[in-house]
N, C-alpha and C positions, 0 to 999 in steps of 0.2 A: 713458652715451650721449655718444660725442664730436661735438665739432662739424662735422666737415667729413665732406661726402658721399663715400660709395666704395662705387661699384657692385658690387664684390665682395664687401663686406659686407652688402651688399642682398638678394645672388644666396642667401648664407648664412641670411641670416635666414628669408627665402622656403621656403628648403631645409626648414627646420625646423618652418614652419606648419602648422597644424593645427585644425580648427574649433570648437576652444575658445575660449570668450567673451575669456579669459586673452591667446591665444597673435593674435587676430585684434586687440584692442585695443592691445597693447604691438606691434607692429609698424605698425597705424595714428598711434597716435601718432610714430612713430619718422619715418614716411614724412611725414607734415604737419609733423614739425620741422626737414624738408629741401623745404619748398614750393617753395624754389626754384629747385629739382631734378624738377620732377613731370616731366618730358619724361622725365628718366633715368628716374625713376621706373619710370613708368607702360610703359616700352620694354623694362623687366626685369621688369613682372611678366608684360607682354606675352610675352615670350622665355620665362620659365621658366614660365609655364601653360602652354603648348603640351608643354612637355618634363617637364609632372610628369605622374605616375600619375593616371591618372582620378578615384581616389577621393580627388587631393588638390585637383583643381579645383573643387569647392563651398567650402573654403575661402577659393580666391584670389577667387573671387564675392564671399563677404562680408569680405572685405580690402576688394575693390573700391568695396562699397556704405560700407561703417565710414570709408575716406578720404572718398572721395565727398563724404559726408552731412557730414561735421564739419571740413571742410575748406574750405564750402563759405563761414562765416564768415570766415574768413581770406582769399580770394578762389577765383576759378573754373578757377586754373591745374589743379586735375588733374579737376572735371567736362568741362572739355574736353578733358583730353589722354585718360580715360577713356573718351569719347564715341567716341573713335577706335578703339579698339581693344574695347569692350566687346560690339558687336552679334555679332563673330564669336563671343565668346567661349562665349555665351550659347547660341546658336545649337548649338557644338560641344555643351555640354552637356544641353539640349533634344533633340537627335539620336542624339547616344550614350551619354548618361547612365544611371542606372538611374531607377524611377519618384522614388526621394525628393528625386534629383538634381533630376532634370526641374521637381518638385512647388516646389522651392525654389525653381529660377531665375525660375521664370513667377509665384512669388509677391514678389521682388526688383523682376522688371520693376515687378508694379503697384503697388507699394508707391513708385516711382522716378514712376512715372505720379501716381499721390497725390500727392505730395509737390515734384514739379514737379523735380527735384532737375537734373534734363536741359530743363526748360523744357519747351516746347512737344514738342520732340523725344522726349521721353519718351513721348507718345501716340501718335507714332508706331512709335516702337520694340515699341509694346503692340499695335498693330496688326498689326503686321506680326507680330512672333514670337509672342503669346498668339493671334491670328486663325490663323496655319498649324498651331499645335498644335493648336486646337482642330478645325481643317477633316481635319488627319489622321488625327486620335480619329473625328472620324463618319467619315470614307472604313472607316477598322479596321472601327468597329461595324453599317456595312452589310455590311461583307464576311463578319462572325461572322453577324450575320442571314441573311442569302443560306444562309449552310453551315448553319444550323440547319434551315431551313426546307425541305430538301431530305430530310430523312431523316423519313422517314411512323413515323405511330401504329399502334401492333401490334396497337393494340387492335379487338374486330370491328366496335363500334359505328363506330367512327371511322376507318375499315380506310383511304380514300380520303382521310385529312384528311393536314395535314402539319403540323406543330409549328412552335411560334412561336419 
């Protein structure tokens, strides 16, 4: 581990993550022993989520939460500059993800919400994105009811009825 910061070797390491306890830890540490760098930081992991493969963005999530959380003794330079860039992040992944995606990032938020780790802003952030997942999940699940409820019982007794 050398000392001086180089966003190219950042870019590299990033390249390389992967949602191993291993691979998410020895990269947190590496990025808190450049706190003084979280701007750079936090603008490259910002940069290369957008440009990794889907399935590699629940990683850079808990990259995010692992600095976050343990950096936060050392001071608040990357809760803030995370703060910046993390609602989109979330968001993309909540949206496009798959469900274990989804499942993970809305349990990240509250766990952020617990633990205060964003402060106050944290419960908002829980509002806002765990409230529209949730608001979207019933919009879905009246729309699956609607289309169930539409298709009648074959049966004679119940010739007139419609299925729940």
């Amino acid at each position: 581990m050398g000392s001086s910061f180089n966003a190219q070797i950042l870019v590299e390491k990033v390249a390389k993550l992967n949602n191993s306890q291993a691979s998410i830890e020895t990269l947190s540490h590496w990025c808190i022993f450049h706190l003084s760098k979280a701007k750079h930081v936090v603008e490259t992991w910002d940069r290369q989520f957008h440009f990794s493969p889907r399935e590699q963005r629940l990683a850079f999530l808990y990259l995010a939460n692992d600095i976050s959380q343990n950096s936060r003794r050392k001071g608040s330079e990357f809760v803030g500059e995370f703060w910046k860039v993390l609602p989109n992040a979330l968001r993309d992944v909540i949206e496009n993800g798959d469900e274990f995606g989804r499942n993970a990032a809305l349990r990240l938020i509250c766990i952020w919400e617990e633990r205060k780790v964003f402060g106050s802003q944290g419960q908002i952030l829980k509002e806002e994105l765990v409230g529209r997942h949730s608001e979207d999940n019933n919009r879905n699940e009246r729309h699956v009811v609607l289309k169930l409820q539409k298709k009648p019982v074959k049966n004679a007794v119940e010739k007139n009825s419609f299925r729940l």
